[in-house]
N, C-alpha and C positions, 0 to 999 in steps of 0.2 A: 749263693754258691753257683745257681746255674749262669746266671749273668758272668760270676769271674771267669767259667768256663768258656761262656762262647766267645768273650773278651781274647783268652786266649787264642780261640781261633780265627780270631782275626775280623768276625763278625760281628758286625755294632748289633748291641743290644736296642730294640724298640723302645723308644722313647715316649709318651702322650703328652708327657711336660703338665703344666697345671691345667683341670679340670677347666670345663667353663663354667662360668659361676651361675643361677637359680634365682633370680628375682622374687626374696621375700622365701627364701631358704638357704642350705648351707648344704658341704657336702664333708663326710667322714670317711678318711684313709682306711681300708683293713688293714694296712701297718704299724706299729708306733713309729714310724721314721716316715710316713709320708710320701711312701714310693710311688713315680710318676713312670714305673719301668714294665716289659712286656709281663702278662700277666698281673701286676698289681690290680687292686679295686676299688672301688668305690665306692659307695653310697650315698646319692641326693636325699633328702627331708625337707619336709616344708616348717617353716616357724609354727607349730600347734597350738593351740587348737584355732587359732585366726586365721590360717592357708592348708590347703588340702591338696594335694599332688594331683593333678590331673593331666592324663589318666591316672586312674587308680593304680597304681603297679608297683611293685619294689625298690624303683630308684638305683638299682645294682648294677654298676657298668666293670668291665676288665678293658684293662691294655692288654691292643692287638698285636700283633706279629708286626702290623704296618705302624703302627703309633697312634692310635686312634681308640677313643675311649667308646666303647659298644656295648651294649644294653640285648639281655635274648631278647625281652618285650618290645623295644621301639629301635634298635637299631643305634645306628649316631643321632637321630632326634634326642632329643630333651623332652622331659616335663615340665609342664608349668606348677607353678604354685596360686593356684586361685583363692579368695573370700571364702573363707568354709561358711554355716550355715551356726555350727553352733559356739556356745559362749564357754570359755575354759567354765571348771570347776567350780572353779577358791572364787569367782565374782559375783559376790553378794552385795549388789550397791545401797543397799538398805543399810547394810553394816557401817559402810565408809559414810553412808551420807549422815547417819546417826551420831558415829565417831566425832565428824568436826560438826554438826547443828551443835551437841551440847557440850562442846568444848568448854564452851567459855561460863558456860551456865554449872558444871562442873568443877570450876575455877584450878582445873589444871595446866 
């Protein structure tokens, strides 16, 4: 609604256009429509539990008044997504490696 309005006044609405993309994460629209308009947001993540945001921080950026997507914590930098340290959950390689040794000895 605000957009239509300042549309009426003759005032382009701030544009950011698509995010930059996150090497080895992804980023989620606070919209269901994917708005790239002043005010919309964002949020970077890293692929988990195998990359870990660094810095540590929220990944939370807004479109500015100038078209620029901006972070309170880092500004227009980006986070990286680095090697985390630990291993997801559900990887129990004992299990898989049990599963195919006695496949065949199981005659399934």
């Amino acid at each position: 609604m605000c957009e239509s309005f300042l549309s009426l006044l003759g005032s382009p609405v701030a544009d950011c256009k698509q995010p930059p993309e996150l090497e080895h994460g992804y980023v989620t629209f606070s919209t269901s429509n994917n708005l790239t308009t002043y005010q919309s947001g964002i949020q970077y993540s890293c692929q988990r539990p195998y990359y870990q945001m660094v810095p540590n921080v929220t990944g939370v950026y807004t479109c500015d008044a100038q078209g620029v997507w901006i972070s309170a914590e880092l500004g227009t930098h980006l986070p990286s997504c680095q090697p985390g340290t630990e291993m997801p959950l559900t990887y129990e390689p004992w299990k898989l490696s049990a599963r195919f040794r006695f496949k065949d000895d199981a005659n399934v």
